[in-house]
N, CA, C and O atoms as a GROMACS GRO file, in nm:
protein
  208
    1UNK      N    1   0.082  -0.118   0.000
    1UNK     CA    2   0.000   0.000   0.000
    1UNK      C    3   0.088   0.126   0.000
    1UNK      O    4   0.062   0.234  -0.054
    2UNK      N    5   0.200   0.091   0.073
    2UNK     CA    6   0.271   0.244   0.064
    2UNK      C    7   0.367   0.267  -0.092
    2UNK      O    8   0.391   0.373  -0.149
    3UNK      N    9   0.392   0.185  -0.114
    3UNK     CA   10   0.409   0.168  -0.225
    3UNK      C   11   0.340   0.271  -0.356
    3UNK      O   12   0.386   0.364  -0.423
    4UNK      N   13   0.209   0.200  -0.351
    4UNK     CA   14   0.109   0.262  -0.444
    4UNK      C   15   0.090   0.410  -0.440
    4UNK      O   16   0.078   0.494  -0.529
    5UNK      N   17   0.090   0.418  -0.313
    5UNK     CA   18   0.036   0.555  -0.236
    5UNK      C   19   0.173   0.657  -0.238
    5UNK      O   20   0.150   0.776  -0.220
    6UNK      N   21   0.297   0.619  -0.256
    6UNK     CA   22   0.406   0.716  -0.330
    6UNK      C   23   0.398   0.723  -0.487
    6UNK      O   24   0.464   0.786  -0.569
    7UNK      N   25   0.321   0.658  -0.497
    7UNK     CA   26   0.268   0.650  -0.674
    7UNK      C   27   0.207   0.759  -0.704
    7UNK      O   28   0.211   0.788  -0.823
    8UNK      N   29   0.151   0.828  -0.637
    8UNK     CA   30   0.006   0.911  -0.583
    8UNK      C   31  -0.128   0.851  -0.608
    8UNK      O   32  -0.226   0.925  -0.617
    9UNK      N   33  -0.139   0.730  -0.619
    9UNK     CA   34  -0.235   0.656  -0.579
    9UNK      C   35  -0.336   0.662  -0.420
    9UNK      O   36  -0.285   0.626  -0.313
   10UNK      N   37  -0.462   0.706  -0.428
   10UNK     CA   38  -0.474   0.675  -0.279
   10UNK      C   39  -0.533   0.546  -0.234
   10UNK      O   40  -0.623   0.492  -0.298
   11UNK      N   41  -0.495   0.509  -0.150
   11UNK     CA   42  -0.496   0.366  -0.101
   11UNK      C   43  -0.631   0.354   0.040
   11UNK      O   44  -0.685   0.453   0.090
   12UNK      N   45  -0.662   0.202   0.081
   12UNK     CA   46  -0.741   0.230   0.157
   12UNK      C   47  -0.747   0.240   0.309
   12UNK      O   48  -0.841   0.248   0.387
   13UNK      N   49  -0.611   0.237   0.325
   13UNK     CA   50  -0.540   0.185   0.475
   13UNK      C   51  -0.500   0.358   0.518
   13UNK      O   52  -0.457   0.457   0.459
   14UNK      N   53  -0.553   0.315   0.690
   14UNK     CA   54  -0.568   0.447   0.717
   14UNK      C   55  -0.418   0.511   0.799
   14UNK      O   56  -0.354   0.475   0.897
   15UNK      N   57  -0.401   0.639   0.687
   15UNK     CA   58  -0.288   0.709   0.766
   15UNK      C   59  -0.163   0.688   0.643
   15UNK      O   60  -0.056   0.748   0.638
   16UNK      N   61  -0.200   0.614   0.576
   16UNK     CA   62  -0.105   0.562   0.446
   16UNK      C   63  -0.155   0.700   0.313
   16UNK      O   64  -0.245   0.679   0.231
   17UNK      N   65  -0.093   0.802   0.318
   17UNK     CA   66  -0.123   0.889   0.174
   17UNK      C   67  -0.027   0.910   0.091
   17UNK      O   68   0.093   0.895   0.114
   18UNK      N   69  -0.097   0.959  -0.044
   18UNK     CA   70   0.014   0.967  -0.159
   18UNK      C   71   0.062   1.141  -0.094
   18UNK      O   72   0.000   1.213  -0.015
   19UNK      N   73   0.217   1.166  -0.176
   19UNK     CA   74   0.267   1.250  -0.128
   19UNK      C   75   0.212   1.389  -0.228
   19UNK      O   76   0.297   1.442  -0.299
   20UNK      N   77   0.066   1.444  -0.231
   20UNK     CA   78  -0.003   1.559  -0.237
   20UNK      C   79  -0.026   1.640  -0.123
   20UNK      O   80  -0.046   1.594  -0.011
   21UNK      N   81  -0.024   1.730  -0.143
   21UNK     CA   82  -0.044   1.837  -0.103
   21UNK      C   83  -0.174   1.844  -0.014
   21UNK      O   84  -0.272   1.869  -0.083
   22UNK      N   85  -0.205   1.826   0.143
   22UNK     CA   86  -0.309   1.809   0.197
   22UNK      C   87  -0.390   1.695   0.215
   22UNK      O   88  -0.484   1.679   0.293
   23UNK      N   89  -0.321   1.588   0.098
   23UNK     CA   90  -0.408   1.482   0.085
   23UNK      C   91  -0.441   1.393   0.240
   23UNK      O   92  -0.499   1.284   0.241
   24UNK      N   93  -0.392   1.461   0.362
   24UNK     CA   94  -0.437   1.403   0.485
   24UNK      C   95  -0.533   1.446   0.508
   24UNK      O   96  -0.612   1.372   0.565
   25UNK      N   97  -0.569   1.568   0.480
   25UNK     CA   98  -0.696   1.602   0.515
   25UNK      C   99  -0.830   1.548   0.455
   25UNK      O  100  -0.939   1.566   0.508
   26UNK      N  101  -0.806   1.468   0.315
   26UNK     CA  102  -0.922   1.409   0.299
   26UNK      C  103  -0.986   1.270   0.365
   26UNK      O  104  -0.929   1.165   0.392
   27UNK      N  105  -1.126   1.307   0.382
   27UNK     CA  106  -1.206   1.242   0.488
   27UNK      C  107  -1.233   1.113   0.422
   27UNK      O  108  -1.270   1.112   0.305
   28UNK      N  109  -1.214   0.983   0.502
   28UNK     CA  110  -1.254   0.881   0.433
   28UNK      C  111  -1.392   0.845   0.470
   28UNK      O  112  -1.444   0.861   0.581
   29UNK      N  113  -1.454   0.787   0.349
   29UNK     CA  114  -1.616   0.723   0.378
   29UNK      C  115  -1.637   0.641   0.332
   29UNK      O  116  -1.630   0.612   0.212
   30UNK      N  117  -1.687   0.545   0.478
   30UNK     CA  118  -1.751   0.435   0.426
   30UNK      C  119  -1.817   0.397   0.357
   30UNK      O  120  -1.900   0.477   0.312
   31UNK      N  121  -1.818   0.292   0.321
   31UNK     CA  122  -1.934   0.286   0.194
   31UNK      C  123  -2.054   0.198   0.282
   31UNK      O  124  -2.026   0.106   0.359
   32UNK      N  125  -2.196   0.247   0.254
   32UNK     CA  126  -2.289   0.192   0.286
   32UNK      C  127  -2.318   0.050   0.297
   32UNK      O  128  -2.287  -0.001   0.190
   33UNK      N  129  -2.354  -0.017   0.360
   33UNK     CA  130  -2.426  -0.167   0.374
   33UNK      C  131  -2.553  -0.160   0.316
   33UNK      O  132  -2.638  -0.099   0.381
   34UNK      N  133  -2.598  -0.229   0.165
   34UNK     CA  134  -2.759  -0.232   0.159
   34UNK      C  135  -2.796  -0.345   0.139
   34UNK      O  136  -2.744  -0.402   0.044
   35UNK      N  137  -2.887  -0.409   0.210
   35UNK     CA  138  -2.998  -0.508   0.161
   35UNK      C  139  -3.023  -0.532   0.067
   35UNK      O  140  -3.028  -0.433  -0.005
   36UNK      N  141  -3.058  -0.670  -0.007
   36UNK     CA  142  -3.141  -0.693  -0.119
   36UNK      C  143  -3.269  -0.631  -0.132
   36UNK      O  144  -3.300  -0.604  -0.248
   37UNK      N  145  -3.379  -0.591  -0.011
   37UNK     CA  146  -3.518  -0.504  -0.026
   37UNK      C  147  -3.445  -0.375  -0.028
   37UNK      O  148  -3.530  -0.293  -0.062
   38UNK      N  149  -3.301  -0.295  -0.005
   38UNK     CA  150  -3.288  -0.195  -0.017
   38UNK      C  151  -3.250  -0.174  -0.163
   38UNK      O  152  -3.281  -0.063  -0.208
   39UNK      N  153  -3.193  -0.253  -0.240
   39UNK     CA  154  -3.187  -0.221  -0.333
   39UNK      C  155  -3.302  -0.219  -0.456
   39UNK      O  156  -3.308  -0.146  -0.556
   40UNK      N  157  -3.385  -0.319  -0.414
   40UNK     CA  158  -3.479  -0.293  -0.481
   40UNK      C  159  -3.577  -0.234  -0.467
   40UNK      O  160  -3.654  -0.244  -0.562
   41UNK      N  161  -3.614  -0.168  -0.375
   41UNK     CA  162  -3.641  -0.051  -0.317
   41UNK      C  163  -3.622   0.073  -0.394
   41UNK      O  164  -3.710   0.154  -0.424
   42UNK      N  165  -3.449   0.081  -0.431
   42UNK     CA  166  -3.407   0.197  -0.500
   42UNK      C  167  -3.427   0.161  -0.656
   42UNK      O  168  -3.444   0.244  -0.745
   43UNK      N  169  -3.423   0.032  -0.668
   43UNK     CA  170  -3.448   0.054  -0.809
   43UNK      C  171  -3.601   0.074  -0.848
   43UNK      O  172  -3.636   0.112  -0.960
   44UNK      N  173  -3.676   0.050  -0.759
   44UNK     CA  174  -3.837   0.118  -0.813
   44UNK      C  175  -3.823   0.226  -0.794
   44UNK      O  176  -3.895   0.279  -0.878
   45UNK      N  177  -3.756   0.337  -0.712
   45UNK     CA  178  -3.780   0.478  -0.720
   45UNK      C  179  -3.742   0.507  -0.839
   45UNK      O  180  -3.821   0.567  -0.912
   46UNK      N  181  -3.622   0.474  -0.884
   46UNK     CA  182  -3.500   0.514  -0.996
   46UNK      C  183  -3.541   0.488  -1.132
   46UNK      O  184  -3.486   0.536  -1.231
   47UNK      N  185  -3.682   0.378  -1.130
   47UNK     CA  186  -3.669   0.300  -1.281
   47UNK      C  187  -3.737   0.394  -1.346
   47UNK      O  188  -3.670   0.387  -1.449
   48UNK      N  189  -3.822   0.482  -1.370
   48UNK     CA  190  -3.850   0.596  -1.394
   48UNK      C  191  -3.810   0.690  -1.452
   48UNK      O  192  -3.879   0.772  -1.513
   49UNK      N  193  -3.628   0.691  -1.432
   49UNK     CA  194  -3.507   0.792  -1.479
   49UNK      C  195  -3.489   0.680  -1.602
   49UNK      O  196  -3.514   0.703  -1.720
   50UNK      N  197  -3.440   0.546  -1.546
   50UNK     CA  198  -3.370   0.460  -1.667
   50UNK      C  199  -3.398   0.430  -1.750
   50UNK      O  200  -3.335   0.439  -1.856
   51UNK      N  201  -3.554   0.359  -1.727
   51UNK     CA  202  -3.612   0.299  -1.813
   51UNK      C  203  -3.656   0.332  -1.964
   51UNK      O  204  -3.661   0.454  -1.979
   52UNK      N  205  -3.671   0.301  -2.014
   52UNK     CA  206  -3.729   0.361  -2.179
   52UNK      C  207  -3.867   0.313  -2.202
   52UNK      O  208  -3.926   0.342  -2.306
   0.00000   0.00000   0.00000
Protein backbone atom coordinates (compact mmCIF):
# COMPACT_ATOMS: atom_id res chain seq x y z
CA UNK A 1 0.00 0.00 0.00
CA UNK A 2 2.71 2.44 0.64
CA UNK A 3 4.09 1.68 -2.26
CA UNK A 4 1.09 2.62 -4.44
CA UNK A 5 0.36 5.55 -2.36
CA UNK A 6 4.06 7.16 -3.30
CA UNK A 7 2.68 6.50 -6.74
CA UNK A 8 0.06 9.11 -5.83
CA UNK A 9 -2.35 6.56 -5.79
CA UNK A 10 -4.74 6.75 -2.79
CA UNK A 11 -4.96 3.66 -1.01
CA UNK A 12 -7.41 2.30 1.57
CA UNK A 13 -5.40 1.85 4.75
CA UNK A 14 -5.68 4.47 7.17
CA UNK A 15 -2.88 7.09 7.66
CA UNK A 16 -1.05 5.62 4.46
CA UNK A 17 -1.23 8.89 1.73
CA UNK A 18 0.14 9.67 -1.59
CA UNK A 19 2.67 12.50 -1.28
CA UNK A 20 -0.03 15.59 -2.37
CA UNK A 21 -0.44 18.37 -1.03
CA UNK A 22 -3.09 18.09 1.97
CA UNK A 23 -4.08 14.82 0.85
CA UNK A 24 -4.37 14.03 4.85
CA UNK A 25 -6.96 16.02 5.15
CA UNK A 26 -9.22 14.09 2.99
CA UNK A 27 -12.05 12.42 4.87
CA UNK A 28 -12.54 8.81 4.33
CA UNK A 29 -16.16 7.23 3.78
CA UNK A 30 -17.51 4.35 4.26
CA UNK A 31 -19.34 2.86 1.94
CA UNK A 32 -22.89 1.93 2.86
CA UNK A 33 -24.26 -1.67 3.74
CA UNK A 34 -27.59 -2.33 1.59
CA UNK A 35 -29.98 -5.08 1.61
CA UNK A 36 -31.41 -6.93 -1.19
CA UNK A 37 -35.18 -5.04 -0.26
CA UNK A 38 -32.88 -1.95 -0.17
CA UNK A 39 -31.87 -2.21 -3.33
CA UNK A 40 -34.79 -2.93 -4.81
CA UNK A 41 -36.41 -0.51 -3.17
CA UNK A 42 -34.07 1.97 -5.00
CA UNK A 43 -34.48 0.54 -8.09
CA UNK A 44 -38.37 1.18 -8.13
CA UNK A 45 -37.80 4.78 -7.20
CA UNK A 46 -35.00 5.14 -9.96
CA UNK A 47 -36.69 3.00 -12.81
CA UNK A 48 -38.50 5.96 -13.94
CA UNK A 49 -35.07 7.92 -14.79
CA UNK A 50 -33.70 4.60 -16.67
CA UNK A 51 -36.12 2.99 -18.13
CA UNK A 52 -37.29 3.61 -21.79
Amino acid sequence: MEALAKDCEFVNLRGVHPPLKDADKIKFVEEIQRSESDYKQLGEKYAKFFKK
